[in-house]
C-alpha positions as CSV (number, residue, x, y, z in Angstrom):
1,X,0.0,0.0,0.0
2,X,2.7,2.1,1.1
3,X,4.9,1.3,-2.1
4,X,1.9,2.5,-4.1
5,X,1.3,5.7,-2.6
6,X,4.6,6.7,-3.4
7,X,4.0,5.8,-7.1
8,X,0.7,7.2,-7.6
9,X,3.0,10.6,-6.1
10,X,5.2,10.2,-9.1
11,X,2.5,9.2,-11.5
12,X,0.4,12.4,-10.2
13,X,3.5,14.8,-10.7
14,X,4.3,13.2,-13.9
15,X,0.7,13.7,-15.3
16,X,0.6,17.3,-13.9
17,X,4.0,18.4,-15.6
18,X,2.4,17.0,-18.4
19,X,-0.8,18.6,-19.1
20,X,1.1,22.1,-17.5
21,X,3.1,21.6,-20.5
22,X,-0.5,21.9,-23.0
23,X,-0.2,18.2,-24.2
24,X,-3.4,16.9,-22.2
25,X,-6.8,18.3,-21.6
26,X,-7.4,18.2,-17.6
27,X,-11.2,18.9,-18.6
28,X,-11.3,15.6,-20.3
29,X,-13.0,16.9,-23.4
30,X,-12.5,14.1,-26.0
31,X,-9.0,14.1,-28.2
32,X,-6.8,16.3,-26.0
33,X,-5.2,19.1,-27.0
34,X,-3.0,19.4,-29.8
35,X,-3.8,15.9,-30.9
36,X,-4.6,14.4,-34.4
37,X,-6.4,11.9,-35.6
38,X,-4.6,9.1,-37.6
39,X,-5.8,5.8,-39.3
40,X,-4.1,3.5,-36.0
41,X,-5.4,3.0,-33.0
42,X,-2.8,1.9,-30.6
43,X,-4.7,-0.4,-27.7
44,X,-2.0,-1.5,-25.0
45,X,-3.6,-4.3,-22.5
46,X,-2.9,-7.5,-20.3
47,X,-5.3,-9.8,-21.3
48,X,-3.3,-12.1,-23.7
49,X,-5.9,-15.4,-23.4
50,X,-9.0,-13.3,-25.1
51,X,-6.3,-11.4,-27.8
52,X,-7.9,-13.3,-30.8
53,X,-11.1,-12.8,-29.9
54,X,-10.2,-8.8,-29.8
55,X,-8.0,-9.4,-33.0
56,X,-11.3,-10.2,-34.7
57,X,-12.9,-6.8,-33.8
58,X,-10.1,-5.2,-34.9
59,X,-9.9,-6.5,-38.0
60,X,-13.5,-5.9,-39.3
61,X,-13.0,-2.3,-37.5
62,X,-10.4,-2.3,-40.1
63,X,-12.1,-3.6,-43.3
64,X,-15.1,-1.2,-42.5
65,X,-13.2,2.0,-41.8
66,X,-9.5,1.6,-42.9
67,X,-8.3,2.7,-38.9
68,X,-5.9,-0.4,-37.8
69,X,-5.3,-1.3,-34.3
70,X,-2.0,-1.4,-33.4
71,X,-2.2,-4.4,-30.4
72,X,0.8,-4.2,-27.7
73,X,0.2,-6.8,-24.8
74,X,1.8,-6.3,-21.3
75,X,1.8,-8.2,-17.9
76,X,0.0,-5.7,-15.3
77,X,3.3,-4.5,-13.5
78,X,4.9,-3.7,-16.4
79,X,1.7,-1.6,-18.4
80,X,1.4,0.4,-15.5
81,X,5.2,1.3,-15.8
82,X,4.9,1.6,-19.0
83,X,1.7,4.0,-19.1
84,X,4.0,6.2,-16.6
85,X,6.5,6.6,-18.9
86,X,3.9,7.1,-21.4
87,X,2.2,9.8,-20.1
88,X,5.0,11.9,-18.8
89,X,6.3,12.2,-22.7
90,X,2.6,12.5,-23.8
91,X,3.2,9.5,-26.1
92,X,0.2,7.4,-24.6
93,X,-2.1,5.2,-25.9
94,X,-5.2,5.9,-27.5
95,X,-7.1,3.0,-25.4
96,X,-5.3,1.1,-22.3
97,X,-6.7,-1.6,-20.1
98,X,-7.0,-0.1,-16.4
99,X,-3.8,-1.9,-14.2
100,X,-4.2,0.5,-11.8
101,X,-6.1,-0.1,-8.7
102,X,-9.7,0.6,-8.8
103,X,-9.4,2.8,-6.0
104,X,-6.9,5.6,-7.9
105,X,-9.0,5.9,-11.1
106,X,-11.4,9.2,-9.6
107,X,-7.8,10.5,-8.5
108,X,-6.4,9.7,-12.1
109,X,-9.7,11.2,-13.8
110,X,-9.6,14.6,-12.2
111,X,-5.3,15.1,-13.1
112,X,-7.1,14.4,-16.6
113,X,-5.8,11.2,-17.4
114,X,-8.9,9.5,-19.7
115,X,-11.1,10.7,-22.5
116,X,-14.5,10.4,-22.0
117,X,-16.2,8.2,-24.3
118,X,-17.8,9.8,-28.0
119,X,-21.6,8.3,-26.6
120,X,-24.0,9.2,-24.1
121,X,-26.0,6.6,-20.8
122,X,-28.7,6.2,-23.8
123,X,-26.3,4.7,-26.1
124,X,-26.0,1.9,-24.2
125,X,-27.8,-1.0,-23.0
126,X,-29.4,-1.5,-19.6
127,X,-27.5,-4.4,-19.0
128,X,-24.1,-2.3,-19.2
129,X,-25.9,0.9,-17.3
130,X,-26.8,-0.4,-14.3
131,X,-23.3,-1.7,-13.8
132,X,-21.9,2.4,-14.2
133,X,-21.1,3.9,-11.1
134,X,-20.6,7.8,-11.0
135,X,-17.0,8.3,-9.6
136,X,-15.1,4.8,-11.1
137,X,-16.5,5.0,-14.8
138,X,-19.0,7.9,-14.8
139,X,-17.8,11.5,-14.3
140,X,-20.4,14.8,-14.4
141,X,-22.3,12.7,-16.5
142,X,-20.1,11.2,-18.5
143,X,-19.2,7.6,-19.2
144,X,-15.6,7.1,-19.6
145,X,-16.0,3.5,-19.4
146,X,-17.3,0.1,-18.5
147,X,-16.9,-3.1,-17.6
148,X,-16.6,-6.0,-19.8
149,X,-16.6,-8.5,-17.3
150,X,-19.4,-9.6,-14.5
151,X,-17.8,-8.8,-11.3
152,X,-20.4,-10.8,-9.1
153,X,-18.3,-13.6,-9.0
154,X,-16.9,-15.3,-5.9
155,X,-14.4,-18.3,-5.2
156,X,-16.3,-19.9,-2.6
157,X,-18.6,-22.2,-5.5
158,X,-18.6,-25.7,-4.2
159,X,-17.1,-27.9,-6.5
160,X,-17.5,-31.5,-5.3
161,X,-17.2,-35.7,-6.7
162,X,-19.9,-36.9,-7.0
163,X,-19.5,-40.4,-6.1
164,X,-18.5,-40.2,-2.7
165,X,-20.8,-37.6,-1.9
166,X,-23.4,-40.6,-3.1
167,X,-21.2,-42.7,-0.9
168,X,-21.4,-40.5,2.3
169,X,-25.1,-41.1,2.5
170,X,-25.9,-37.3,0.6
171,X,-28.4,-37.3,-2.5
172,X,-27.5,-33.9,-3.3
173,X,-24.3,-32.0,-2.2
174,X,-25.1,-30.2,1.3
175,X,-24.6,-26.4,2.1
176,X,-24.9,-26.0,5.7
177,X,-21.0,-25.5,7.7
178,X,-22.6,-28.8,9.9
179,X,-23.4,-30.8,7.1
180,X,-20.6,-30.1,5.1
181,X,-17.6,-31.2,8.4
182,X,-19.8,-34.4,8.3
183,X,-19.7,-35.3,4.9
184,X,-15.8,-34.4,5.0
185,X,-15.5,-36.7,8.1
186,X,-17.5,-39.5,6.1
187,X,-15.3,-39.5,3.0
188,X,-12.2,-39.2,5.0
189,X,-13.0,-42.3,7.3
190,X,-15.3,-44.3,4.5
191,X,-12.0,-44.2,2.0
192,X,-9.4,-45.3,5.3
193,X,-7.7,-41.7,4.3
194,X,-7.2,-42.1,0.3
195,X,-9.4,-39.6,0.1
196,X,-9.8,-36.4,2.3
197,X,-12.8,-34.6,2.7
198,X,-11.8,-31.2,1.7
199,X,-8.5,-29.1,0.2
200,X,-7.9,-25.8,0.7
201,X,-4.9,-23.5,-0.5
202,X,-3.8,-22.5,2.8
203,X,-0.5,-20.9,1.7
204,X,-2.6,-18.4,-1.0
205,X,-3.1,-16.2,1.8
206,X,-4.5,-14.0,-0.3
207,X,-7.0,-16.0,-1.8
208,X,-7.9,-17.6,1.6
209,X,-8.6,-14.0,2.4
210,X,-11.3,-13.1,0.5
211,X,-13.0,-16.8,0.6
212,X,-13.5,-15.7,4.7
213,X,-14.8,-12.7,3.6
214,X,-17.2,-14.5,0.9
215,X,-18.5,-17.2,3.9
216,X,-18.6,-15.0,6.3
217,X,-20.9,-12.5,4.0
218,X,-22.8,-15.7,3.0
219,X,-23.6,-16.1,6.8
220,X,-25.3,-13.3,6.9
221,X,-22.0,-11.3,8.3
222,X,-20.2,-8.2,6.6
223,X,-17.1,-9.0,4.2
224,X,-15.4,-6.2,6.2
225,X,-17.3,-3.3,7.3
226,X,-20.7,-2.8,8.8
227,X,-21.6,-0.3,6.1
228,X,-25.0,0.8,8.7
229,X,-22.4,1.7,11.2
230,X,-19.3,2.1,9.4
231,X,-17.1,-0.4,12.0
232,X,-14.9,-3.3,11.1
233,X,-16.3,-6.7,11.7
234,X,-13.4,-9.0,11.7
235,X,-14.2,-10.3,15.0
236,X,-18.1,-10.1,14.4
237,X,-20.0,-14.0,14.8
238,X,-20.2,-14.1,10.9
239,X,-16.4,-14.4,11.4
240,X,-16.1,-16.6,14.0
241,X,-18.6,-19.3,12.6
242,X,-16.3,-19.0,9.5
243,X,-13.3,-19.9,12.1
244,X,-15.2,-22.8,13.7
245,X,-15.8,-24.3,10.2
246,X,-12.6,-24.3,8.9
247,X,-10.8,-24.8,12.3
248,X,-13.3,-27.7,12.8
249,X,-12.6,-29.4,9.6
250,X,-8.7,-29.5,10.5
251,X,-9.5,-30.7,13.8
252,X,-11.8,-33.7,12.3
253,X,-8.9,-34.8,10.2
254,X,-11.3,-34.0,7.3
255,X,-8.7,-31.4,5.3
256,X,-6.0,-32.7,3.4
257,X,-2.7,-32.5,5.0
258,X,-0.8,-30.8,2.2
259,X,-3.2,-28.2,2.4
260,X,-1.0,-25.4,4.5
261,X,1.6,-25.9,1.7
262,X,-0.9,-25.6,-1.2
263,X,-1.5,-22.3,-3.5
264,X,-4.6,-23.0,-6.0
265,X,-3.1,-24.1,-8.4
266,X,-1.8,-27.0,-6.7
267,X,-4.8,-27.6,-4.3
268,X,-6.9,-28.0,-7.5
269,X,-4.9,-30.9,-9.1
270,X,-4.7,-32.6,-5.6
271,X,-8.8,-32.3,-6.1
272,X,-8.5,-33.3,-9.5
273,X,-6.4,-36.8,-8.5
274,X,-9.5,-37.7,-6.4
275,X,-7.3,-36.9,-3.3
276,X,-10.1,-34.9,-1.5
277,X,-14.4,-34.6,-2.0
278,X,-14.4,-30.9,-2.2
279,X,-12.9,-27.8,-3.7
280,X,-14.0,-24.2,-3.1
281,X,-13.1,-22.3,-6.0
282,X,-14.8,-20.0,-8.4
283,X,-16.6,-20.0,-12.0
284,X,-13.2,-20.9,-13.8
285,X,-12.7,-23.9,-12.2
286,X,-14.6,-25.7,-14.9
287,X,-13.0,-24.3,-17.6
288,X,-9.3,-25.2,-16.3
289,X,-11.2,-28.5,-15.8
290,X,-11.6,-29.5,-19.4
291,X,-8.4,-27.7,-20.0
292,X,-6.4,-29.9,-17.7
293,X,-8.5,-32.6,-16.2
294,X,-11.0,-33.7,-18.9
295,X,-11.9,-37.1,-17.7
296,X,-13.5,-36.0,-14.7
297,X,-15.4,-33.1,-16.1
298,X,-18.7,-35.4,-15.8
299,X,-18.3,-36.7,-12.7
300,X,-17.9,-33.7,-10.6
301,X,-20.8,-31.1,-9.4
302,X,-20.8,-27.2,-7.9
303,X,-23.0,-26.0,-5.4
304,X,-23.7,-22.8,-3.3
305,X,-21.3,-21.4,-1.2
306,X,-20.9,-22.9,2.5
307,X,-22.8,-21.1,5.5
308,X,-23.9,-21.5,8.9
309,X,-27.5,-21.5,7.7
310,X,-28.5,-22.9,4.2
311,X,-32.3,-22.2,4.8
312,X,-32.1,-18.5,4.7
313,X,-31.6,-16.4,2.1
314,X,-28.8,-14.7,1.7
315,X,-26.4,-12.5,-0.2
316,X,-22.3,-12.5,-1.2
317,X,-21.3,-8.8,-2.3
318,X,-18.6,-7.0,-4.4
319,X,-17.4,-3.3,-4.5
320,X,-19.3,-1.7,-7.5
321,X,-17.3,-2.5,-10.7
322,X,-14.6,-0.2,-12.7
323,X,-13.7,0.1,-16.1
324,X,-11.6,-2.1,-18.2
325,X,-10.8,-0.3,-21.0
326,X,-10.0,3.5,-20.6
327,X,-9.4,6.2,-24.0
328,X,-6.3,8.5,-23.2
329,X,-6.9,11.9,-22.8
330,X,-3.9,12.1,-25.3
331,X,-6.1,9.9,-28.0
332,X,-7.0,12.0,-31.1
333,X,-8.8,9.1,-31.9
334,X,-11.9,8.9,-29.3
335,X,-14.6,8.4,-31.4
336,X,-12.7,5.3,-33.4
337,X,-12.2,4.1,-30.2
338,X,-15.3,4.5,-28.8
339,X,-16.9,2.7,-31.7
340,X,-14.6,-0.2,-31.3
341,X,-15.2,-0.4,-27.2
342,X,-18.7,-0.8,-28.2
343,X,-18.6,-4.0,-29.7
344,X,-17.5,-5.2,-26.5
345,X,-21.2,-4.8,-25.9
346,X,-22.5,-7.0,-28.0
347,X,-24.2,-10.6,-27.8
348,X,-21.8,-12.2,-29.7
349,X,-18.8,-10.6,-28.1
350,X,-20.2,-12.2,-24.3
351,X,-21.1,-15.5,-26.1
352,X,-17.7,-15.5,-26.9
353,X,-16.6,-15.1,-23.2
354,X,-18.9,-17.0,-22.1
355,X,-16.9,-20.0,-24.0
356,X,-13.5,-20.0,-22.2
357,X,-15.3,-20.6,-18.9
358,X,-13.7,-18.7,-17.0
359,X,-14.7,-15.1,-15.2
360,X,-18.2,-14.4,-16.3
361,X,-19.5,-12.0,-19.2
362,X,-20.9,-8.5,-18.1
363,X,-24.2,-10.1,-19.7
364,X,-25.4,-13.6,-17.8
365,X,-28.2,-14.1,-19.6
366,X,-25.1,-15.1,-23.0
367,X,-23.8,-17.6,-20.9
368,X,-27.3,-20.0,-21.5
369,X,-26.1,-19.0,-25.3
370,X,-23.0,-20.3,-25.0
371,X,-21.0,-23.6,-25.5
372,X,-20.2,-24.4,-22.3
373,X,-20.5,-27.4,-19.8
374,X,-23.6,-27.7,-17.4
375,X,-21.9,-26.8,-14.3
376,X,-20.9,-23.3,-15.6
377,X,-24.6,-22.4,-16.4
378,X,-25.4,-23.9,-13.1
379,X,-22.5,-21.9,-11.4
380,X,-23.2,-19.0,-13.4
381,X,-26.7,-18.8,-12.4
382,X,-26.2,-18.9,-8.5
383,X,-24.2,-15.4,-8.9
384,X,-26.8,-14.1,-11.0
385,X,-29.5,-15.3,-8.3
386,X,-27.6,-14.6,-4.8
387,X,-24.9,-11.7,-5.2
388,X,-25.0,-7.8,-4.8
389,X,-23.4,-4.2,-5.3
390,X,-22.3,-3.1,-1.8
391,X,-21.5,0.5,-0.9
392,X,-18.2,2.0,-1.5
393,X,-16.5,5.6,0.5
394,X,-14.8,6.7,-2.5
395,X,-18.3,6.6,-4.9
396,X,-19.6,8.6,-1.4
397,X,-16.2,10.7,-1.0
398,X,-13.6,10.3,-3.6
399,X,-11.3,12.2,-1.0
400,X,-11.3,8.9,1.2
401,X,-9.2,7.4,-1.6
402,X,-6.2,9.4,0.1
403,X,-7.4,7.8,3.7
404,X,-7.1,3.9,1.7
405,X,-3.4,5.1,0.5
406,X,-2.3,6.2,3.3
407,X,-3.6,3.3,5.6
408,X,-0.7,0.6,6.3
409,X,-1.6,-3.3,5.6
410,X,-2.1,-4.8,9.2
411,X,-0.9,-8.4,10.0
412,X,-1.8,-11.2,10.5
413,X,-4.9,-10.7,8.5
414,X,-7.6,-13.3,8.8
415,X,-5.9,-15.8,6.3
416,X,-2.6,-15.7,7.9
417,X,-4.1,-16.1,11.2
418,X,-6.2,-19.3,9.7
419,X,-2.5,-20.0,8.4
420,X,-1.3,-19.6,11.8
421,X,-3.9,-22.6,13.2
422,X,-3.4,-24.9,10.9
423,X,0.6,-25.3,10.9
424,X,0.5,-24.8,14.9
425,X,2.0,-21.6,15.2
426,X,-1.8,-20.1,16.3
427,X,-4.0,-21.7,19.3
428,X,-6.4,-19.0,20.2
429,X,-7.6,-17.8,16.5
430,X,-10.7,-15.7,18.3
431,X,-8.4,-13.6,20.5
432,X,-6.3,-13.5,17.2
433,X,-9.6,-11.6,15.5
434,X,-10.3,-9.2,17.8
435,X,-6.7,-8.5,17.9
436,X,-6.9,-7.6,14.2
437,X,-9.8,-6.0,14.4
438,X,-8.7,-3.5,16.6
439,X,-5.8,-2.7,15.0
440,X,-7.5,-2.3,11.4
441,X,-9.7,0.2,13.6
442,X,-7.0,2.1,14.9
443,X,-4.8,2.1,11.7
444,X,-8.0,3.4,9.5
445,X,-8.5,6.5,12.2
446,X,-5.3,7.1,12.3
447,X,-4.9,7.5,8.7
448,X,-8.2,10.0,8.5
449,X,-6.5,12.1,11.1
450,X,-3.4,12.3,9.2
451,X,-5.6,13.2,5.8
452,X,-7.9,15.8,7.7
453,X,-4.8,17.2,9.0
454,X,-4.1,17.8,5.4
455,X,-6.8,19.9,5.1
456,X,-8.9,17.1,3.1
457,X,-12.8,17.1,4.6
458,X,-12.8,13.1,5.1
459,X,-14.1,11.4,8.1
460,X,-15.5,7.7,9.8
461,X,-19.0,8.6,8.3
462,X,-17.9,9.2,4.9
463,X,-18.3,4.5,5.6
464,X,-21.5,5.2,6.9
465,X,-24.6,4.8,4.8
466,X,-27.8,4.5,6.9
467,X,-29.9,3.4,4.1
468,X,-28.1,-0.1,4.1
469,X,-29.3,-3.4,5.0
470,X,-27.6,-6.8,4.0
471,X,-29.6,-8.3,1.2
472,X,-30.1,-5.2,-1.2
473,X,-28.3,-4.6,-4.2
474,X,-26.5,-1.1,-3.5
475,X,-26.6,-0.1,-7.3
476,X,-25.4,3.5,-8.3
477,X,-29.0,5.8,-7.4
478,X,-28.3,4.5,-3.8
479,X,-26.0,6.8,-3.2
C-alpha cells in the first residue's frame, strides 16, 4: 500500500508536468489538446488469453473503416510502468486496459488522465448501465468507461465428486458448515484416508482472504465493514462461525494434510487426482477443468457457497465494478475508439466469453447462449440469483481514496491467522480476531487524522450509509 502511494505521487507529478506543458486536456474533453487523428489506434492491454477474440474486432473495425489497431500486450506491473513513462512524454495510448487499482482511477480522472467516451447513458444497454457507477466510470455525467466482465463472482462455488458424496449417504451436495464437516469426516474415514474430505490452499493467503470474507458474508456477516455503522467486523459471529468451520474441519482430520503448503493451483490438481471430495473455487474452475482434467469433467458437481444457515436467504457482495478499458486523454482518436469499445457490448462478443469458462461476461443471460458445460450455467446462475453491489466511500467521498493510500496493511490478517492454526503456530484464532480488528480500527482512524490534518474534509462517516441493509443490491442511485 505504502509502495503504491509513493508511485501514484510520481504518477500524479508526472501527469501534472504533463498537461502544464499543454499536451493533455485536464477537462477531459474528447482528443486532447493538440492531438490528431490518424488511421491506428494503438490499444495496450494485459489480457493475452482473449487477444484473438479482440483481433477479430479489430480486423473488421479495419475492413469497414480503414483505422488499424496497433495491439501491444503487457503483464499488469509492467503496463502500469509503462503507461508512466507514457504519459510523462505525452506519447500514450489511445485505449489502455486499467492496471491500476480501482481505487486511484477518480484521482487519475480529475489530473485528466482519460477521455470520456464519444456516446452518451442512452447509447448503451441496460445491462451495461446499471453496472456504471458515478466516480469509477461515470464523471459529471459522462461515461468514460465500463466493464466488460461480470464482477459478481466469488471463489467460494462448491465444487464437489460426486460419487463419494453418493457414498457419504448425501443425494444432493449439502450447504450447511454442519453438514458439510460431516460429509468431509464420512469421506475421510469411509475411503481409510485415500481420500480427504476437503482441500484448501492455505498458503494463498491472499486467496484464503477473501473466501472468509465470501462465507462469512454468506452467513449473513459483513465482508469487512458494517456499512450501517461504518465499523470493522473482523471479530463479528459471521467471522467466527467461519473460524469454527474451517478450524473444525482441521481438527476432524477432514482437510488434506498438504493443504497449508498448497496455492490453488496446486490444491486444485490434488482435487483433480481424487485426493479430496471438495474444492472451493470460483466459476473458472470448470473451464481449467476441461483444460487440464477432462476425464472428470462429468463426474464432478458445484453447489452454493458454504454457510452457517442454508435455509435463509442470503447474499455474497462486491465493491461496484470499474472500467476495463480506458481512452487516453492524449487519444485523437476517441470516437474510433469509442466505436470499437462498443462492440464489447455485444451478444456475440459475451457468447464469446462465455466459451472460455472462466470469469463471467458482463451479460449472464449469453452464458445459457453459449457452448459451455452444465456446471458453468449452473454456477453462473447462482451469482446471478444470490450476489450484490455493496456500498463503496470513495463513490460517497472520492477524498477517502487518500485515507485507503495512506492506511498501512495490518498483519496477520484473517488468512494468515487461519494460516497460523493450521501449521500450529496459532492456538487461540478468536483472540487473534479481535486483535486484528482492533488494530485495522485504529490504523484506519489514524490514517483520517493524518488526511484531515491535510486539510482534506474526510471522516468515519464518509463509511456510513444508513440506508443499508444486507440483502439489497446497493446499485449506483443509492448513493
Amino acid at each position: 500500500m505504502r509502495k503504491f502511494t509513493v508511485l501514484m505521487v510520481l504518477l500524479f507529478s508526472a501527469a501534472v508536468l504533463c498537461f502544464a506543458g499543454g499536451g493533455g486536456d485536464k477537462g477531459g474533453q474528447a482528443g486532447g489538446a493538440g492531438n490528431r487523428a490518424s488511421d491506428t489506434i494503438e490499444w495496450w492491454d494485459h489480457f493475452m488469453p482473449i487477444a484473438p477474440l479482440h483481433q477479430q474486432i479489430w480486423d473488421a473495425y479495419t475492413a469497414q473503416t480503414g483505422i488499424k489497431v496497433n495491439y501491444t500486450q503487457y503483464d499488469p506491473a509492467k503496463q502500469s510502468e509503462a503507461l508512466l513513462l507514457a504519459f510523462r512524454s505525452n506519447q500514450s495510448p489511445d485505449v489502455f486496459s486499467m492496471t491500476f487499482p480501482q481505487n486511484t482511477v477518480p484521482s487519475m480522472q480529475k489530473e485528466g488522465w482519460f477521455s470520456p467516451m464519444a456516446l452518451e447513458l442512452k447509447d448503451l444497454p441496460d445491462y451495461v448501465t446499471v453496472n456504471l457507477f458515478e466516480g469509477f466510470t461515470v464523471f459529471g455525467g459522462k461515461v468514460y468507461s465500463f466493464p466488460t466482465m461480470n464482477v459478481l463472482n466469488h471463489n467460494v462455488a462448491t465444487w464437489y465428486h460426486k460419487k463419494p458424496v453418493a457414498d457419504a449417504g448425501y443425494r444432493t451436495m449439502p450447504q450447511s458448515f454442519a453438514e458439510i464437516r460431516d460429509l468431509a469426516k464420512k469421506v475421510t474415514q469411509q475411503s481409510g484416508g485415500k481420500m480427504y474430505g476437503v482441500v484448501l490452499p492455505i498458503s494463498f493467503t491472499t486467496r484464503m482472504n477473501d473466501s472468509i470474507k465470501d462465507w462469512a458474508n454468506a452467513s449473513g456477516g459483513a465482508r469487512e465493514v458494517d456499512w450501517k455503522t461504518g465499523e470493522y467486523q473482523f471479530a463479528s459471529p459471521a467471522y467466527f462461525e467461519v473460524f469454527e468451520f474451517l478450524t473444525g474441519l482441521k481438527d476432524d482430520g477432514s482437510v488434506h494434510p498438504v493443504s497449508v503448503n498448497l496455492d490453488m493451483r496446486a490444491a486444485r490438481e490434488r482435487w483433480a487426482a481424487g485426493e479430496a471430495a471438495i474444492l472451493f473455487d470460483g466459476s473458472w474452475n470448470v473451464g481449467v477443468v476441461k483444460s487440464n482434467f477432462p476425464a472428470i469433467l462429468d463426474q464432478m458437481g458445484v453447489a452454493e457457497p458454504a454457510r452457517k444457515n442454508d435455509r435463509i436467504p442470503y447474499t455474497v457482495y462486491r465493491m461496484p465494478p470499474g472500467g476495463t478499458f480506458f481512452i487516453s486523454s492524449n487519444s485523437g482518436n476517441v470516437q474510433a475508439a469509442t466505436d470499437i469499445l462498443k462492440e464489447l457490448t455485444s451478444d456475440e462478443y459475451y457468447i464469446q466469453l462465455a466459451n472460455r469458462m472462466d470469469q463471467p461476461p458482463l451479460k449472464l443471460s449469453a452464458v445459457k447462449q453459449a457452448d459451455v458445460h452444465s456446471t458453468y450455467v449452473e454456477v453462473i446462475d447462482i451469482f446471478g440469483r444470490t450476489m450484490g453491489f455493496e456500498p463503496h466511500p470513495i463513490l460517497k467521498n472520492p477524498d477517502t481514496a487518500q485515507v485507503y493510500a495512506e492506511m498501512r496493511e495490518v498483519h496477520p490478517n484473517p488468512a494468515e491467522i487461519l494460516q497460523g492454526y493450521y501449521s500450529g503456530a496459532i492456538k487461540d484464532w478468536k483472540a487473534e480476531l479481535v486483535k486484528y480488528n482492533d488494530a485495522m480500527t485504529r490504523e484506519r482512524d489514524r490514517a483520517i487524522k493524518k488526511i484531515q490534518d491535510q486539510g482534506v474534509k474526510v471522516s468515519i462517516d464518509d463509511w456510513k450509509f444508513p440506508n443499508w441493509q444486507y440483502g439489497m443490491n446497493y446499485t449506483s442511485d443509492k448513493y
